[in-house]
C-alpha positions as protocol buffer text, in pm:
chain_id: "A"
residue {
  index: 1
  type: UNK
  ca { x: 5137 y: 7521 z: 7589 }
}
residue {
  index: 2
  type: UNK
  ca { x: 5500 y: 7415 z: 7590 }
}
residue {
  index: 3
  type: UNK
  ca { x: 5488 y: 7375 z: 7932 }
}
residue {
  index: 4
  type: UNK
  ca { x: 5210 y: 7179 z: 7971 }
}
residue {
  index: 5
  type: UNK
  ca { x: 5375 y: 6954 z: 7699 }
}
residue {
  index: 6
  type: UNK
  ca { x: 5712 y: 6931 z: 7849 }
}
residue {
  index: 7
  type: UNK
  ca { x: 5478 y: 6823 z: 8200 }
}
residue {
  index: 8
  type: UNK
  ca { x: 5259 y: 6571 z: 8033 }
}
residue {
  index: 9
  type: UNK
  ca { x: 5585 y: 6401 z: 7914 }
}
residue {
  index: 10
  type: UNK
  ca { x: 5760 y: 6368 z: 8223 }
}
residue {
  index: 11
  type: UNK
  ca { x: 5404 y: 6228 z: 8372 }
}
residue {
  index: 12
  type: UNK
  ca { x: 5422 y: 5987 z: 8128 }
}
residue {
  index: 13
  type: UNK
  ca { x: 5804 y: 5908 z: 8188 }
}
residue {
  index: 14
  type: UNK
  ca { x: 5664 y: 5907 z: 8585 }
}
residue {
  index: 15
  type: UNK
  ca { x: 5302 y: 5689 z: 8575 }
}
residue {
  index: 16
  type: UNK
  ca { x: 5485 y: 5377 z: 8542 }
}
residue {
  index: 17
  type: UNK
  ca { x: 5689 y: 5429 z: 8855 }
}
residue {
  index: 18
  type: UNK
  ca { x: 5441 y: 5564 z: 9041 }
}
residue {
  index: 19
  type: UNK
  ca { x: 5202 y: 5261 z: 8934 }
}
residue {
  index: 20
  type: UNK
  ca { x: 5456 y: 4990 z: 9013 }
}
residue {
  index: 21
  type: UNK
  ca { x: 5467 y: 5153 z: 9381 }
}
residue {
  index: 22
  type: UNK
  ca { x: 5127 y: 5193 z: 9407 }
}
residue {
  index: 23
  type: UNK
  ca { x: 5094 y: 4814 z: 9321 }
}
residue {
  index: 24
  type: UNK
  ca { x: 5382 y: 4724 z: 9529 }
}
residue {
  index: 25
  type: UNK
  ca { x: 5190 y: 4919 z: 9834 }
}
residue {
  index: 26
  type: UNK
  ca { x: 4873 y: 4738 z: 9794 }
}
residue {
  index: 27
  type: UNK
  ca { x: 5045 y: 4393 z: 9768 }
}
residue {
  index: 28
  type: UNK
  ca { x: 5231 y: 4496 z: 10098 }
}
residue {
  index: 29
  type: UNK
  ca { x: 4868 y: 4572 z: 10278 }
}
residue {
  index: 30
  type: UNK
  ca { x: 4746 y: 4261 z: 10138 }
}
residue {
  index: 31
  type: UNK
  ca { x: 5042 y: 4091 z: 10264 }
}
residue {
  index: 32
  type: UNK
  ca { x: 4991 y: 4245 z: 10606 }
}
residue {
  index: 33
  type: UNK
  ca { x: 4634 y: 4132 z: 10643 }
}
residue {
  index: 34
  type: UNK
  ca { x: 4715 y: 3765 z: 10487 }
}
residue {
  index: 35
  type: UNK
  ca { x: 4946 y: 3739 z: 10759 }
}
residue {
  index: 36
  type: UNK
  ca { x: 4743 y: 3891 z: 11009 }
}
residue {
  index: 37
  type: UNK
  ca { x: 4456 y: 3620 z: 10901 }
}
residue {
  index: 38
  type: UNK
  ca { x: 4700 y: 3347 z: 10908 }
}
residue {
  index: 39
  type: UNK
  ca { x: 4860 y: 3438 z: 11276 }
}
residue {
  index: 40
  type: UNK
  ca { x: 4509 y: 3464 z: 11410 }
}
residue {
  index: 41
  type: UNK
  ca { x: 4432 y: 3105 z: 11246 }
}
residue {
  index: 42
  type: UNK
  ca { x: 4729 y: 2923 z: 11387 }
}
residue {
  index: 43
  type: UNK
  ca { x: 4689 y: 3109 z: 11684 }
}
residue {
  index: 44
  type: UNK
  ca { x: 4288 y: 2927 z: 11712 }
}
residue {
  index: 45
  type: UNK
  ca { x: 4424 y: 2581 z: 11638 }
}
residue {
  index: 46
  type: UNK
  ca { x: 4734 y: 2633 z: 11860 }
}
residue {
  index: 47
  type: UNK
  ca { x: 4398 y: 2712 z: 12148 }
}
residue {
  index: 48
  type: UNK
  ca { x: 4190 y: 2410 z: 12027 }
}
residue {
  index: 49
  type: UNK
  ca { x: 4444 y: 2207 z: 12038 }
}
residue {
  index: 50
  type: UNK
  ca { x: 4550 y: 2301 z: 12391 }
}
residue {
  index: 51
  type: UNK
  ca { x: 4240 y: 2267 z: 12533 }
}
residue {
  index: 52
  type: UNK
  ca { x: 4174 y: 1900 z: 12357 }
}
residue {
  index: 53
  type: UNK
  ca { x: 4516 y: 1825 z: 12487 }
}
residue {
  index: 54
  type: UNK
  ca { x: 4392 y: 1927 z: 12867 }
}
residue {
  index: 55
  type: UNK
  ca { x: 4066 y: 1733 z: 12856 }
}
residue {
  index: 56
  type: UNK
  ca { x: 4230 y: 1395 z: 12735 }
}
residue {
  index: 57
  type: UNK
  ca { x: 4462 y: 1426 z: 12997 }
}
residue {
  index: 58
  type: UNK
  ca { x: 4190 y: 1499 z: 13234 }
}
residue {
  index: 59
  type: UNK
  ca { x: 3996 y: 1227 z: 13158 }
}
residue {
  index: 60
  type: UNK
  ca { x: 4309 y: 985 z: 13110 }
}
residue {
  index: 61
  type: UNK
  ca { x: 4387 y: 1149 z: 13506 }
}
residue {
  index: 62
  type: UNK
  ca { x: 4025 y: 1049 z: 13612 }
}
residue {
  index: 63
  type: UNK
  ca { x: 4052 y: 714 z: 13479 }
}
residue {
  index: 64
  type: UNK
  ca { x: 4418 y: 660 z: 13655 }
}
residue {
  index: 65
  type: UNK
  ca { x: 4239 y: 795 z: 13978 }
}
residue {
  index: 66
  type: UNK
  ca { x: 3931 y: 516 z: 13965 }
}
residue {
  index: 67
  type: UNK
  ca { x: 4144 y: 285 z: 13861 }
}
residue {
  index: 68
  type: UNK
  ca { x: 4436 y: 384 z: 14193 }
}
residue {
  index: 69
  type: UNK
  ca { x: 4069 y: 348 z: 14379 }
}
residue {
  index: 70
  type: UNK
  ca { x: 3959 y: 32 z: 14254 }
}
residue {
  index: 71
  type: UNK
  ca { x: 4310 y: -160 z: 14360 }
}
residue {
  index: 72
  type: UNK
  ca { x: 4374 y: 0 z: 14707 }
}
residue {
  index: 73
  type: UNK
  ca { x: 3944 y: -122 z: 14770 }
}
residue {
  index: 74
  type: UNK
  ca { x: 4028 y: -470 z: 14594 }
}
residue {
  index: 75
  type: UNK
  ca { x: 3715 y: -366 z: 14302 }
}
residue {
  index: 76
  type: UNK
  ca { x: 3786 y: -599 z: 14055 }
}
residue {
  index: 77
  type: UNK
  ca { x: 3530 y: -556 z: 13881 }
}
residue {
  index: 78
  type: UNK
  ca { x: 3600 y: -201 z: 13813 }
}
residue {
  index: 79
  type: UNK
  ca { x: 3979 y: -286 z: 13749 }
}
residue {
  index: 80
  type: UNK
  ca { x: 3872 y: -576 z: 13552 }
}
residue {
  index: 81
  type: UNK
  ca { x: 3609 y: -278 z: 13374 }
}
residue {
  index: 82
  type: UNK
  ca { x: 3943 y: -31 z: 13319 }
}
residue {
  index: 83
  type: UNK
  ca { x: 4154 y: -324 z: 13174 }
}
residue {
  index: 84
  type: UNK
  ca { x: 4260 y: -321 z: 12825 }
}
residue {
  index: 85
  type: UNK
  ca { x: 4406 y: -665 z: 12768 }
}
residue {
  index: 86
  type: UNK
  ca { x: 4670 y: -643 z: 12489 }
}
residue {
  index: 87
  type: UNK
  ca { x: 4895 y: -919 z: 12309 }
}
residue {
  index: 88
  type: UNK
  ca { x: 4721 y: -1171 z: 12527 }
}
residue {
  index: 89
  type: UNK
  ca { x: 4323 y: -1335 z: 12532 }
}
residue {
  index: 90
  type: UNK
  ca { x: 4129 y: -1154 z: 12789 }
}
residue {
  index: 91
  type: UNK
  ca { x: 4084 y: -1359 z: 13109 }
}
residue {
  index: 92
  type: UNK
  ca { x: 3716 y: -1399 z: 13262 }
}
residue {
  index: 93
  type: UNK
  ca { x: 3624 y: -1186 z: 13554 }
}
residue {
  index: 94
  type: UNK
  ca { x: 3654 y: -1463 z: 13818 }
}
residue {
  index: 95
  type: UNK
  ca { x: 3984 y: -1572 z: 13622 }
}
residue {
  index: 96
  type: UNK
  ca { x: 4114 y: -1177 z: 13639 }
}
residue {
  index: 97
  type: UNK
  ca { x: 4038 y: -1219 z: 14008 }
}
residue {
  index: 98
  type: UNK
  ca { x: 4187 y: -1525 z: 14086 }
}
residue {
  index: 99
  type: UNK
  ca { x: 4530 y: -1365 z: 13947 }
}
residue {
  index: 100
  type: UNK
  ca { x: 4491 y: -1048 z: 14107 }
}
residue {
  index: 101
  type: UNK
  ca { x: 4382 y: -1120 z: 14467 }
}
residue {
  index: 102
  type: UNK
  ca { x: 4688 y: -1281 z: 14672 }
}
residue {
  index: 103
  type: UNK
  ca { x: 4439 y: -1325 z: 14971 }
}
residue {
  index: 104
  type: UNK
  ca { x: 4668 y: -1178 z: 15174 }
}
residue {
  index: 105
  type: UNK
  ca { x: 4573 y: -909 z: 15456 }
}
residue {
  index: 106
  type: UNK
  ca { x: 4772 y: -611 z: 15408 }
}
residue {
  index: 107
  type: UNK
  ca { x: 4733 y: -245 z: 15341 }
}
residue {
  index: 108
  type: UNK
  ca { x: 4816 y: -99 z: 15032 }
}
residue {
  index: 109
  type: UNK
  ca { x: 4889 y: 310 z: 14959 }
}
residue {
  index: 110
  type: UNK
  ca { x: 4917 y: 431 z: 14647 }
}
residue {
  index: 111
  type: UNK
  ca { x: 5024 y: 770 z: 14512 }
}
residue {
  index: 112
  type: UNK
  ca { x: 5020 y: 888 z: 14142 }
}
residue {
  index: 113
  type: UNK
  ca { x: 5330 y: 1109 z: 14104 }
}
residue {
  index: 114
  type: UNK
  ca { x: 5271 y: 1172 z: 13741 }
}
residue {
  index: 115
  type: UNK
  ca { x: 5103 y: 1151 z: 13406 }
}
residue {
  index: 116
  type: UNK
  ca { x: 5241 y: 1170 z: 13049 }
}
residue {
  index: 117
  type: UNK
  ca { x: 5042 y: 1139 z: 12745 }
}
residue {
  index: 118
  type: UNK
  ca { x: 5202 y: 975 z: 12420 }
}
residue {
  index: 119
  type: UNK
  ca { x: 4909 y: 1031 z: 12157 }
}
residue {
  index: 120
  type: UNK
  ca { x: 4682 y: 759 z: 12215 }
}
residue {
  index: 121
  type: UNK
  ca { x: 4922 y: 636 z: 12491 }
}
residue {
  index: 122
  type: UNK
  ca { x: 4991 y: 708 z: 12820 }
}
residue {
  index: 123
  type: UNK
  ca { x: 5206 y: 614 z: 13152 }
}
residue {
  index: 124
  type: UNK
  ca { x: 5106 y: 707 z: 13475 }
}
residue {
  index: 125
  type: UNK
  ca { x: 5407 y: 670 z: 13761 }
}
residue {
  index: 126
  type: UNK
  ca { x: 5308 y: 597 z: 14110 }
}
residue {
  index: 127
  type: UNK
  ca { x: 5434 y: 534 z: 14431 }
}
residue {
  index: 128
  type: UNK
  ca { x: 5282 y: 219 z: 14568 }
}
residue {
  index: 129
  type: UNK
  ca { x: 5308 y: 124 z: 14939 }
}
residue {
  index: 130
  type: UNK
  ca { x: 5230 y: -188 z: 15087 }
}
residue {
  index: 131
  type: UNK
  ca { x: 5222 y: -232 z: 15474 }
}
residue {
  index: 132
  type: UNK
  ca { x: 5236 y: -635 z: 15598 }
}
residue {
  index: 133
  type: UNK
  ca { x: 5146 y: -734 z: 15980 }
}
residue {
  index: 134
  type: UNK
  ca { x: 5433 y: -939 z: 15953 }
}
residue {
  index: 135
  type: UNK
  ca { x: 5630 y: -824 z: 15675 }
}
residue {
  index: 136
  type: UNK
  ca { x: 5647 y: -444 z: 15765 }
}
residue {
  index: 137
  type: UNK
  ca { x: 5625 y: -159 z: 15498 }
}
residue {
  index: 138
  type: UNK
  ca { x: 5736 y: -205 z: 15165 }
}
residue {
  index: 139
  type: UNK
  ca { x: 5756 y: 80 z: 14954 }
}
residue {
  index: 140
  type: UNK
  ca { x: 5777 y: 80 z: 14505 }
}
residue {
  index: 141
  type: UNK
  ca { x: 5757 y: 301 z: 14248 }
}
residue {
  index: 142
  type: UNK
  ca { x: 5541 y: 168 z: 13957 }
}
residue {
  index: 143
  type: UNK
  ca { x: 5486 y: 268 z: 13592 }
}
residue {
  index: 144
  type: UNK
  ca { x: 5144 y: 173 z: 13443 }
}
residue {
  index: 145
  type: UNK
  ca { x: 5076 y: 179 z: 13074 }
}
residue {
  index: 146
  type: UNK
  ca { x: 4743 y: 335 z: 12920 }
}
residue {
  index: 147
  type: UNK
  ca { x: 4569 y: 296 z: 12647 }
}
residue {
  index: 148
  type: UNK
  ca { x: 4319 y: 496 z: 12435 }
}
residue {
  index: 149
  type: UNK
  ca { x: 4039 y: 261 z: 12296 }
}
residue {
  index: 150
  type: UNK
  ca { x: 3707 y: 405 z: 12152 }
}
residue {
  index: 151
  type: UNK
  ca { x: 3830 y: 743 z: 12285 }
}
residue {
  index: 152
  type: UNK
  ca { x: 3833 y: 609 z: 12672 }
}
residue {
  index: 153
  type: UNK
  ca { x: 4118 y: 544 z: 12832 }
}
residue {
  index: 154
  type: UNK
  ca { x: 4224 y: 177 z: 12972 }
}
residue {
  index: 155
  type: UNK
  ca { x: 4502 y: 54 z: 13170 }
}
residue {
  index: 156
  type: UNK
  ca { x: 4724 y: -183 z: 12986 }
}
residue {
  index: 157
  type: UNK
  ca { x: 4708 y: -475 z: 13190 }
}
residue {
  index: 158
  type: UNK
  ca { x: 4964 y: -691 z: 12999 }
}
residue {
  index: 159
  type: UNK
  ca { x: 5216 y: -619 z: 12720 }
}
residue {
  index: 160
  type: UNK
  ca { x: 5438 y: -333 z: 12674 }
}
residue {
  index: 161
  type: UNK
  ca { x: 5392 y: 19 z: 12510 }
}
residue {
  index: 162
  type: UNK
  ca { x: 5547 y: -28 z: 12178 }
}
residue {
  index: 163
  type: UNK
  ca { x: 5835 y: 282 z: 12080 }
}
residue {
  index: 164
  type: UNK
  ca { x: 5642 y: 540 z: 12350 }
}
């Protein structure tokens, strides 16, 4: 009976310990699986916003692209359509094409090098060439701005991109 006396004491001495590690074991595992939860979480948005990344540059890419189209063709009604006229009033169609078409025959090239994205701005680099019966070959590299209105993309036709 002393015995089992003496080793219900030192249990008692013992519980506490062994409770405070128990405890500190199950906070660990909770610990692990919070983690766990929250790396799989930021590891979803990180995804999501990847992939929203790649189709707003894909569709600000398509837009550059119809827009590369419209000038080499002389459309100016679809460049006039892809404009987004900014810090100035927004010219008529037959006033848009009286600016834009130098009635001049000629052959233009252009190539878009590159396209960086800037939130709800964008540039697009190209190389524009420009071949003259008389003049010869001319050959420019060009930055256009672009603009994200009403979630579509529109080439800044006049103004500046303000800080990137």
């Amino acid at each position: 009976m002393k015995i089992l006396k003496e080793t219900y004491q030192e249990l008692r001495g013992v519980l506490p310990v062994a409770g405070i590690i128990v405890l500190i074991l199950l906070a660990g595992a909770g610990q692990t699986t919070t983690a766990s939860y929250l790396q799989t979480q930021l590891s979803h948005k990180t995804m999501l916003e990847s992939k929203q990344h790649l189709a707003v540059s894909q569709a600000l890419r398509e837009r550059v692209e119809e827009y590369r189209r419209a000038f080499v063709e002389r459309d100016y009604d679809t460049m006039y359509r892809l404009s987004y006229f900014r810090d100035v009033p927004k010219p008529s169609l037959p006033e848009y094409r009286q600016l834009r078409d130098a009635g001049y025959v000629y052959q233009i090239n252009i190539s878009v090098h590159e396209v960086e994205l800037y939130g709800d701005k964008a540039r697009a680099a190209l190389e524009l060439v420009v071949t003259h019966p008389v003049l010869g070959t001319n050959k420019t590299n060009h930055k256009q701005e672009w603009q994200l209105v009403d979630n579509l993309w529109y080439k800044v036709d006049y103004g500046s991109m303000q800080g990137k």
